[in-house]
N, C-alpha and C positions, 0 to 999 in steps of 0.2 A: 439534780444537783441544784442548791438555791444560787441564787444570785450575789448572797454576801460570799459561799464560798469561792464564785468564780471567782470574784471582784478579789481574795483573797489568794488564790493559785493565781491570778494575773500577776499579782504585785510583788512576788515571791523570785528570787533569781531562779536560774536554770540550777537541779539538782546535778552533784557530779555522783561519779564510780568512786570506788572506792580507790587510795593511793595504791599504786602498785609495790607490791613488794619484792627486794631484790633475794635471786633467788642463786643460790651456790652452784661454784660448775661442779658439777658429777664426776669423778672419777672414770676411769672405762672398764674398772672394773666392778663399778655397782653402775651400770646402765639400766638395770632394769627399776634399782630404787627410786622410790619415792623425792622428790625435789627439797631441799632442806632452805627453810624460809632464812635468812640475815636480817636478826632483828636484836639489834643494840640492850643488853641486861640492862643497862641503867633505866634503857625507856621502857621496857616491857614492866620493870618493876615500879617504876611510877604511877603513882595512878592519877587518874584523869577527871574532874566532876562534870556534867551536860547538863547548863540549864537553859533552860526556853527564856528568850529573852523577852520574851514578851509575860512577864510573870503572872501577870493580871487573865491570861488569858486560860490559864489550866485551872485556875480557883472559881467554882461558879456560885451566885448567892441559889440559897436554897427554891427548888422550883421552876426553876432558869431553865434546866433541862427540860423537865415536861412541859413548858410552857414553850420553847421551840418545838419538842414534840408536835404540839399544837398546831403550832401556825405555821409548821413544814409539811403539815397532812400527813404523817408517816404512819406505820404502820401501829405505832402506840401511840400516836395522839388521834389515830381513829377508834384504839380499843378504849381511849379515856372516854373519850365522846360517845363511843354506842354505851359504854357503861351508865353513864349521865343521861342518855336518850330512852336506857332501857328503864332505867328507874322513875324517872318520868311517867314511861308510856305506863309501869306497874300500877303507880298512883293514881293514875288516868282511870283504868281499869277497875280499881277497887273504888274509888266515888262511883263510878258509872254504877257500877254492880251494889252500890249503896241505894243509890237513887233508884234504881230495877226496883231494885226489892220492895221499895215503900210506896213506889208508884205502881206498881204490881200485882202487892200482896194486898192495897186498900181493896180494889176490887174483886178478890176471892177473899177477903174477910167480908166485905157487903154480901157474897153471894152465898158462902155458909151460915151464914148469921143474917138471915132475914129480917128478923125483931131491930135492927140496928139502922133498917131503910125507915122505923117507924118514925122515930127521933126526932121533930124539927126544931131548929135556933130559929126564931125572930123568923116563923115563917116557912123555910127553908129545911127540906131534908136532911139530916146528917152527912150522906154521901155527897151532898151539891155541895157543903160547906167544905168537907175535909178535901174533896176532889178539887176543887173550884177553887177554893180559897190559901188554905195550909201548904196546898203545893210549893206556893212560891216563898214565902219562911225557909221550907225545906232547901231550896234550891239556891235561895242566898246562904243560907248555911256552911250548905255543901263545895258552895264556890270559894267562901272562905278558908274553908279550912282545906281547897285545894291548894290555893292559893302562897298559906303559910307552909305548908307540907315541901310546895315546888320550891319556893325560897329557902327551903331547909336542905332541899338536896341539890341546891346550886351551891349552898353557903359549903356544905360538905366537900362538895367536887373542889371547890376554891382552897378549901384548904387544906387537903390531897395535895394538890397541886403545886401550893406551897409548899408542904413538908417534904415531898420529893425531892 
């Protein structure tokens, strides 16, 4: 239980029972019937409205919900958070599995393709350039555009969150 709602049942009077209702004497010769309740036609046909006087408190702005979710750690503001954690970790995985492949595959394309160790730039072997040097192009690249990806699915979570 959080602390606003203690702070909330604190400040609250003591709840009662419900009013008792007067209840007819029995005959002796229906003892064994049912009790027959005494309640006034005029009142029973009246009707009654219940409103929460605190009005402001049963209308919430959109989000409100999920966003206590959140910061109560409940059980669906840990499923919002693994959702946001797992999509993450997805993006994670598929740069990594990008960057594999091209740091990977240069060296089994150098090794099928022999003719392609012949090559040099300004001196320097083909593979010492591409190995050596293009790596890190690649890797600012790939940073970026983790980067903007990660920002795209926080921006999404955010406004999930809101729309809720």
């Amino acid at each position: 239980m959080s602390s606003r709602s203690r702070r909330r049942q604190a400040s609250r009077p003591p709840r009662r029972g419900p009013a008792p209702v007067p209840v007819a004497e029995v005959p002796a010769d229906q003892a064994g019937a049912a009790p027959v309740p005494l309640i006034d036609p005029a009142l029973a046909a009246r009707r009654v409205a219940v409103r929460n006087p605190r009005g402001r408190a049963t209308r919430r702005e959109p989000g409100e919900r999920a966003l206590t979710e959140l910061a109560e750690q409940t059980e669906v503001g840990e499923i919002l958070l693994r959702s946001l954690t797992r999509a993450q970790l997805m993006l994670a995985v598929r740069i990594f599995a990008v960057f594999g492949f091209f740091l990977l595959g240069l060296p089994a394309l150098f090794a099928t393709h022999p003719g392609l160790a012949d090559y040099r730039i300004f001196g320097l072997p083909l593979p010492w350039i591409i190995l050596g040097g293009a790596v890190y192009p690649l890797l600012v690249l790939l940073g970026v555009l983790y980067v903007r990806q990660a920002e795209r699915n926080e921006r999404d979570f955010v406004e999930f969150i809101e729309r809720s």
